[in-house]
N, C-alpha and C positions, 0 to 999 in steps of 0.2 A: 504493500500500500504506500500510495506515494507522501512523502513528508509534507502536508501542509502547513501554513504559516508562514508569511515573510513580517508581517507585522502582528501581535498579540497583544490584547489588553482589553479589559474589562470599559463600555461607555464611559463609567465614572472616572477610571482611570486618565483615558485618552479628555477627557474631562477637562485635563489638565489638573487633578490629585496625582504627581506621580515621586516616589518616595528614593531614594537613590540608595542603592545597596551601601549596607554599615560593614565596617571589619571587624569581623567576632572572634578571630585570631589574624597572628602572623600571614596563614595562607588565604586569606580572602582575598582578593582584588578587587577593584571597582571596576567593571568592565565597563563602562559608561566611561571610564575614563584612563582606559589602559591604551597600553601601544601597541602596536600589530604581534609584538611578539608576546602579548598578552590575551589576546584576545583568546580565550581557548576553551573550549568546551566544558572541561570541568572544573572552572570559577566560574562557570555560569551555572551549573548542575550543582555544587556546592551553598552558591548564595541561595540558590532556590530549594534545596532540602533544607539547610539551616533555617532560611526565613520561617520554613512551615512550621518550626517548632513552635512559634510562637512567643516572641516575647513576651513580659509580665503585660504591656499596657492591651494585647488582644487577649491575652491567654484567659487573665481576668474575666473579660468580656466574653468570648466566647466559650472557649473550653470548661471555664467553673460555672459560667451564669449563664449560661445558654444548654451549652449541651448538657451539663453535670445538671442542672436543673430540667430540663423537660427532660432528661434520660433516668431520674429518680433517682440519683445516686445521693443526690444529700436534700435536707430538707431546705426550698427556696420556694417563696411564690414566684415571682418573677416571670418569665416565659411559659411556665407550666400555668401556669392562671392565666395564659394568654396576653400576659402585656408583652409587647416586644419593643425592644428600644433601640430608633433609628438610629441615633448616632454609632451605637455596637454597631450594626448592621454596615454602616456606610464605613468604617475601619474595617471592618473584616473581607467586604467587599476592594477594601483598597489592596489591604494586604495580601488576596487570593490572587487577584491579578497582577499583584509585582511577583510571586512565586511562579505563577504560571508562566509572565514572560521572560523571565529568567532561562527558566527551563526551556522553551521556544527556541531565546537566542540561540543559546550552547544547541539544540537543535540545527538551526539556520549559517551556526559558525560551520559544526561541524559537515552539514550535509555540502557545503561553498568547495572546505579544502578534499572533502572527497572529490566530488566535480572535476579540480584543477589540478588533482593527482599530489597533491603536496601534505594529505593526509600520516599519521602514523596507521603501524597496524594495526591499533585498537581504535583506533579511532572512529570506528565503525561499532563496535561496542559498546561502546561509552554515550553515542548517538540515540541507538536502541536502548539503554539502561532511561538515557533520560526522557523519551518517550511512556515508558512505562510508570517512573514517576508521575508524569505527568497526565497522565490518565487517572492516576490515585488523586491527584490535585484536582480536576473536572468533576471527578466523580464526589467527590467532599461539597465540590460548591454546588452542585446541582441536588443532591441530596440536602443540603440548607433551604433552596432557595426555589428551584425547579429549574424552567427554561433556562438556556446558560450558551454561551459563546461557543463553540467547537473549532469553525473553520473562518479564516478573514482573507482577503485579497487584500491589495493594498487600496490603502484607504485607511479613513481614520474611525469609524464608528463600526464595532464587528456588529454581525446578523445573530438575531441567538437561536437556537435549537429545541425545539422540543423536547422532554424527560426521555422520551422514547428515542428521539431520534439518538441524542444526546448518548445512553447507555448502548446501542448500536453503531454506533461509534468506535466506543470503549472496546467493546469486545475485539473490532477489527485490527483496534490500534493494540490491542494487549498481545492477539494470533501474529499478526504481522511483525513486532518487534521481536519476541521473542523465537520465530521462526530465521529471523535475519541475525543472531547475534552465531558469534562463530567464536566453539568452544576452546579453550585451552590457549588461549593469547594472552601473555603475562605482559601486564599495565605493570607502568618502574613504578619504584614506590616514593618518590617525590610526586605521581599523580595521585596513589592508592589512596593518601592520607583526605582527597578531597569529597570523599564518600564515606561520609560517618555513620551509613548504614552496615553497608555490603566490602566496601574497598572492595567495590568496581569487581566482587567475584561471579561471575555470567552466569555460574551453577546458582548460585543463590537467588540474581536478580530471577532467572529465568521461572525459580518455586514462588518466587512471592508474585509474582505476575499471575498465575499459574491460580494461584490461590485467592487471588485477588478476583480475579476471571469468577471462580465457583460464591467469591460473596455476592459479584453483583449478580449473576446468573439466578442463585437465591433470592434474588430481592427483587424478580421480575417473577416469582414463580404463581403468584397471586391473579398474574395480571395477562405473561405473555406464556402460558407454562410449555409450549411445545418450544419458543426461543432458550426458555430458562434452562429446560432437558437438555436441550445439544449441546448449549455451549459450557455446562457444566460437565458434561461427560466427556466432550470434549479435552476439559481441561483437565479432568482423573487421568483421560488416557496415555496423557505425558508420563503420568508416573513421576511425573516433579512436581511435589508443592509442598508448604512447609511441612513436618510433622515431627522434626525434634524442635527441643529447644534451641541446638544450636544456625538452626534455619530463623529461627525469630527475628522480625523487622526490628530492631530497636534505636535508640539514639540516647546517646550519652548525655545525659543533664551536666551543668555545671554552674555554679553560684555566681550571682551577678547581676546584671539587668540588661539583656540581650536575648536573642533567639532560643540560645542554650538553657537557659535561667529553667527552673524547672513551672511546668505549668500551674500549680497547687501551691505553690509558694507562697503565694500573701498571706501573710499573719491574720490578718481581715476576716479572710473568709473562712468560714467558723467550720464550714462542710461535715455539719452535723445528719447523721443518719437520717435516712428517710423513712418516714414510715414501709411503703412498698420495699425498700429491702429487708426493715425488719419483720416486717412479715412473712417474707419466703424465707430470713434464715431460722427465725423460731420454731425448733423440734426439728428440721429438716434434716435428715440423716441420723438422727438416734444418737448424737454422740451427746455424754455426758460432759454438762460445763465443769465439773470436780476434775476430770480429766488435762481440762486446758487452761484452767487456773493456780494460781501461787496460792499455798496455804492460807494464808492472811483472808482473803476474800471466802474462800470454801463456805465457812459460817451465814455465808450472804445468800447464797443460792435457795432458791426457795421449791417450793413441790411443784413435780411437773403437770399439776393441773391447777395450780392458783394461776389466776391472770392478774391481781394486784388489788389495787386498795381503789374503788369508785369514789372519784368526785365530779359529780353529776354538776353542779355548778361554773364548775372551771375548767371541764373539757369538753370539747363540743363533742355530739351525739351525730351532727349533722353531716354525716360521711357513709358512707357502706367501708372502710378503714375496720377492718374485724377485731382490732384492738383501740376501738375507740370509747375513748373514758374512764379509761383506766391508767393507773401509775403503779407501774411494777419499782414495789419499793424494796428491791433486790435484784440479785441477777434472775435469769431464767435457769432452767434444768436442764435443758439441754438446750441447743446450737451447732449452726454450721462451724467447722472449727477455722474457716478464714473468715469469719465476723470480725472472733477477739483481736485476730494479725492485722486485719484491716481498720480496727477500729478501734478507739484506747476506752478503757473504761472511768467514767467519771470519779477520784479521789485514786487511783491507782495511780500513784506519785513514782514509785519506784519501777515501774511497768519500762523498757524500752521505747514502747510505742505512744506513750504520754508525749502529750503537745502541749508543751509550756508558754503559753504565751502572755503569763504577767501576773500580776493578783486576782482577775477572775477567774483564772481557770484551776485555779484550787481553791475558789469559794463552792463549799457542797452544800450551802444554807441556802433555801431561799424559801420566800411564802408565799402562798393562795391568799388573797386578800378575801376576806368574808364580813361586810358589810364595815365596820368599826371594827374589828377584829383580824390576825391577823394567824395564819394556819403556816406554823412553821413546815417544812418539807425538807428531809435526810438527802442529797443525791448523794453521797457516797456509795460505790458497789452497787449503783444501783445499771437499770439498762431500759430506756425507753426512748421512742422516737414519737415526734408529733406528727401528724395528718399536717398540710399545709392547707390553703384556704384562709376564708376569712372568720373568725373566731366570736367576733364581738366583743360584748362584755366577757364574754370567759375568758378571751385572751388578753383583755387587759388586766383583768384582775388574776393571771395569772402568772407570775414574773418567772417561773421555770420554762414559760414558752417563751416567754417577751427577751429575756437575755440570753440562754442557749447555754452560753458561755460556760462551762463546768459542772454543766449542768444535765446532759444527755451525750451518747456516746458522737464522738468526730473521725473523723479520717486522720489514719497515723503518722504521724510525725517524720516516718521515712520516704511519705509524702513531699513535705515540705521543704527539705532538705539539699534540694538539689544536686541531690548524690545520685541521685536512681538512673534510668533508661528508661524514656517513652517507652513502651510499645505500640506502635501502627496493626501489628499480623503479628500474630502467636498460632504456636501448633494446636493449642485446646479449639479454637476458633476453626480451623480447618475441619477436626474432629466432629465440631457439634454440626458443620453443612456435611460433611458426609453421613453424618448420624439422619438430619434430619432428609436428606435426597436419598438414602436406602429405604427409606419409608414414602418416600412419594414411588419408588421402586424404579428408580432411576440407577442407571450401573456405577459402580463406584468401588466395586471387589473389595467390601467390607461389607458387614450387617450393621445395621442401625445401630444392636447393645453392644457389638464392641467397640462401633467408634463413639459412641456416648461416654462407655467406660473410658476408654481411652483418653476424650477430652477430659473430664472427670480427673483421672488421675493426675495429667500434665499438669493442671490447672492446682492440686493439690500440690506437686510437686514443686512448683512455682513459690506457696504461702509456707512452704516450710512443711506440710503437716501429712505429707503421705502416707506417717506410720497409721493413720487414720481412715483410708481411703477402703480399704476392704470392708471395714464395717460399715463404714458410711455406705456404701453401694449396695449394700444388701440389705437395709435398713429399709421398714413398712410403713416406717413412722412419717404421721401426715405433720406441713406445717401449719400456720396459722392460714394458709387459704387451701388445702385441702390438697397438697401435691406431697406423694411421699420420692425417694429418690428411686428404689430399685426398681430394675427398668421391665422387672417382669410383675409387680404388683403395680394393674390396673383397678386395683377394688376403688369404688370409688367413697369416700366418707364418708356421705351422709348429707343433710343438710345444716345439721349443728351437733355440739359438743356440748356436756354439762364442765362447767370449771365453778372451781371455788373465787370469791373473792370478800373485802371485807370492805362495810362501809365508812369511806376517810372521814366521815362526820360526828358518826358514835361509835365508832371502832365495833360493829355489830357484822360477824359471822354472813354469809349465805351461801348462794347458788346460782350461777345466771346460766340460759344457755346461749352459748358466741353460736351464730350464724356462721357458716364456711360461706365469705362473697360469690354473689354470681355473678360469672365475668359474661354478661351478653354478650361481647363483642368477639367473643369466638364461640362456635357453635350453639350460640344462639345462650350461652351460659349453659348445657346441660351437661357438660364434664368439667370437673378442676384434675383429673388423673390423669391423665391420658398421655399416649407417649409422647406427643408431639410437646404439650405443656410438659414433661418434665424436660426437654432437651432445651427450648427454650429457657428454662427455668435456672438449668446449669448454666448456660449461655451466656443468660444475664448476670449470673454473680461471677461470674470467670473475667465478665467485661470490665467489672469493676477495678482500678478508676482510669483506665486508660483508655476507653473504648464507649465511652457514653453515646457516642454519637449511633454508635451500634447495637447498642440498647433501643435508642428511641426508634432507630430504623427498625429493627424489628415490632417494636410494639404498633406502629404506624402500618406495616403491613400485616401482621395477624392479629394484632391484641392482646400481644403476649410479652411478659408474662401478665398478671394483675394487678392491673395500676388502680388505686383507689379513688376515686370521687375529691378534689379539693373540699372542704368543709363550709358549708353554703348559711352561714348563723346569718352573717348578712348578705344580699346577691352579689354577684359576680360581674363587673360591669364588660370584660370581657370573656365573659362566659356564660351571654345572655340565656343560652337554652339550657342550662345547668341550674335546675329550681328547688325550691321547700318540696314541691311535690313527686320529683325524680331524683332525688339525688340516690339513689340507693340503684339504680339501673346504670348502664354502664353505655358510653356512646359517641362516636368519633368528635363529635362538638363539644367533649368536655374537653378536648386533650387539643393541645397543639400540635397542627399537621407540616409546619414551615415556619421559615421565618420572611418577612415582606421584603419587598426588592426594596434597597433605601431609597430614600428622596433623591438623593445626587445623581441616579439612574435616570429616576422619571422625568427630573428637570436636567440635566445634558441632553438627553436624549429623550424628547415626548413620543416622536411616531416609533422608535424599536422598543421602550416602554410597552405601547399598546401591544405593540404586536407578539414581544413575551408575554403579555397577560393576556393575550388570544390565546398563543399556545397552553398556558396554566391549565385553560377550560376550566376558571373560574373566576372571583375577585380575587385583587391582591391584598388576602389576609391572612393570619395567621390560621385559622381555622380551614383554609380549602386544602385536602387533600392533595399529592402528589399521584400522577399517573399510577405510579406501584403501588400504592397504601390501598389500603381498605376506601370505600366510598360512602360506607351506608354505615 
């Protein structure tokens, strides 16, 4: 396929918003302003991986408040209650398009000195490397956003593409790259250093293309399913694509404030658990919390059928949230065991994974206001996440939800730190689309339960906790929404559970029974077992936190796994069909489907404006579905 592009950029961009490449080390170059013997393919293929990483001022923005927010990885209203916020938008729109053309150039350099014969030998590799990035790059902004730029002549204003067209695209350019790179051509290593992925290995780029190919083929499978079949088996039948660890896409974090800086890093942002994760990890696999706890805490752990202490006045009820209204004033009994790794418990000061961020995050006091009075509240040892939503009174007179701070469990510290490696592609993530494409019965020369297992395991082996993973897999035990993990118990729950709890009022005994939520928006809610929801189910806690954006892309095309209802005490001004009288039914108009094309788009450009939101085949809001997602 032949290389398109001589000029690339985003309306806004060519806008004239256009940002000039930073030096994030010694090896950058500014190619905007190098000399011919600089001009070279991979300083261009360099600035445009680095840049994607995202410095603090988009990462912020996007990565924790957008994606980590509608992908439910921490508790935020923000874009999951439907507000989206154009300025984010018009930065991250800037930012895509300086990555993109980056990646272009070093395409347009390199495709020039092939042409004139003054090429190296790899240099023909390095061309196809950068093409397949950049097809991961298209495919991130059109999954934001929908219609999207693909191909331009010259000229200043590109034409943009349909979703559809747009991922047909993708596949050609991911077959054709990889079909043209030519194996076994050793790049010096004065260039290696400029690919802080792969260094420029053609075996590697060729798996993550490979596997890249079978995510988006997955995510047409709703919509185009005879497209999504071929070109996924297609991409099995290489017999390359990631599936150890050491095939994993990753990229080096490093502290600072630059591309590298790591994404999670603001002290700010509190990335306190969300209820929907705390609900699929509670009881999920049968492992004992005594198990994965320090002595000290042991005493904390309460019985595996109390749900906590009810205070009906300062938690909202107004959720389908199956652990709504209640304050487990303790740990739970059992849990996933990459909860505790992922997530520090509030007053475990000596924990590694404790996030110090100053004198509130070791205040474990706080109180429920009650009229003139005022209800003290232990968080030590304790483990609870809130519903997000709008609260009302409850949430004001509730200052464990109002400050967060030390007060419910957050994402760990190794997080933060700028020590880590993104991950873009992990082998568990290869595992769970073959797990879930041997069950649509598409070829993949593996069965659904072992590549389930198999992701399963990688993904354990990842948190540290594999000595865990045999019982965990054979475990019946359901969570709080009614999925147990082994892949051969289909029983399906029931429609509720009796659990104990006791009221925070008069400290009085009872019994309630928790409803298992019906998730309508897949099969109409009559299964929470089923295979398909537990593959998802592993999916989603595997994605956790590098991979939000592939959380929400799944939820967006099947409705999985069970996302809760935001909490509706007051309405919802962007979540107009989300009312007192449905909140407990489940429905693509609760949830954010996209994020809006910014203002800087529509005003550079008003007629290719329209004509992207022709192609949308909707308005440009947050609420319209993308072509692949669910409709209805």
């Amino acid at each position: 396929m032949k290389n398109i592009i001589s000029k690339i950029g985003f309306a806004v961009l060519l806008g004239g918003v256009i940002s000039s490449c930073s030096k994030f080390e010694e090896m950058n170059v500014n190619p905007y302003k190098a000399n011919d013997d600089q001009v070279k393919i991979e300083f261009f293929f360099n600035n445009s991986l680095t840049g994607a990483q995202q410095d603090p001022n988009i990462a912020e923005r996007i990565f924790v408040l957008d994606w980590k927010t509608t992908g439910r990885q921490h508790m935020t209203n923000g874009l999951a209650t439907g507000t989206v916020n154009d300025d984010w938008s018009k930065e991250y729109y800037r930012y895509s398009a300086e990555w993109i053309k980056n990646a272009t150039k070093g395409i347009e350099v390199a495709t020039n000195e092939i042409n004139a014969g003054s090429a190296k030998d790899y240099t023909n590799n390095l061309l196809q490397i950068s093409r397949i990035w950049r097809a991961y790059l298209i495919s991130e902004v059109t999954d934001n956003f929908g219609p999207t730029p693909i191909a331009f002549a010259e000229g200043v204003n590109p034409k943009y593409s349909s979703v559809k067209d747009v991922y047909y695209y993708l596949f050609e350019e991911l077959k054709d790259a990889t079909s043209k790179i030519k194996p076994g051509i050793k790049v010096p290593d004065d260039v290696v250093k400029f690919d802080r992925a792969y260094g420029f290995n053609d075996e590697k780029w060729i798996k993550y293309a490979n596997s890249m190919r079978m995510r988006l083929a997955m995510r047409l499978s709703e919509v185009d399913a005879n497209k999504a079949k071929s070109e996924f088996e297609a991409a099995v039948a290489t017999n390359k694509y990631i599936s150890n660890t050491a095939d994993n896409f990753t990229v080096a974090e490093k502290d600072g404030w630059d591309p590298l800086t790591g994404v999670m890093s603001r002290s700010w942002n509190y990335q306190a658990l969300s209820a929907t994760l705390n609900n699929l990890y509670l009881g999920l696999g049968g492992i004992q919390t005594e198990k994965q706890v320090a002595q000290d805490l042991k005493s904390s752990i309460k019985a595996e059928n109390y749900i906590g202490k009810r205070y009906s006045n300062h938690f909202t009820s107004m959720t389908n949230d199956p652990s709504a209204g209640y304050w487990l004033d303790g740990l739970p009994n059992k849990i996933d065991p990459r909860a505790l790794k992922a997530f520090f418990i509030p007053g475990d000061f000596n924990n590694q994974n404790f996030f110090d961020n100053g004198d509130d995050s070791k205040k474990t006091v706080d109180t429920l206001v009650n009229g003139n009075a005022k209800i003290a509240i232990n968080t030590k040892y304790t483990w609870n996440a809130f519903s997000l939503g709008d609260w009302a009174a409850k949430g004001t007179n509730n200052r464990l939800r109002s400050t967060l701070v030390g007060k419910v469990p957050a994402i760990a510290v190794q997080f933060r730190r700028s020590a880590n490696s993104r991950i873009f592609f992990a082998n568990w993530e290869t595992y769970f689309l073959l797990a879930e494409a041997s069950l649509k019965g598409w070829i993949t020369g593996t069965s659904a339960q072992a590549a389930y297992e198999s992701g399963v395991r990688a993904n354990f082996d990842y948190w540290g906790v594999g000595q865990f993973a045999s019982e965990y897999l054979s475990s019946t035990d359901y969570n709080r929404v009614g999925t147990s993990v082994s892949f051969t118990h289909i029983a399906e729950p029931g429609d509720a559970h009796t659990m104990d709890y006791i009221d925070g009022y008069t400290n009085a005994a009872g019994t309630v029974s928790i409803k298992y939520p019906v998730n309508s928006l897949y099969k109409n809610g009559t299964v929470r077992n089923d295979l398909l929801t537990k593959i998802i189910t592993q999916k989603f806690i595997a994605n956790l936190p590098w991979l939000p954006l592939e959380s929400w892309n799944d939820q967006r095309r099947l409705g999985l796994p069970f996302y809760e209802n935001p909490a509706i005490e007051n309405a919802l001004p962007n979540l107009p069909d989300l009312t007192s009288a449905n909140f407990m039914t489940s429905n693509i108009k609760f949830f954010p489907q996209r994020l809006a094309f910014p203002s800087s788009f529509r005003d550079t450009d008003p007629a290719e404006y329209q004509n992207a939101v022709s192609l949308l085949g909707g308005a440009d809001k947050v609420l319209t579905p993308l072509w692949w997602a669910k409709q209805k």
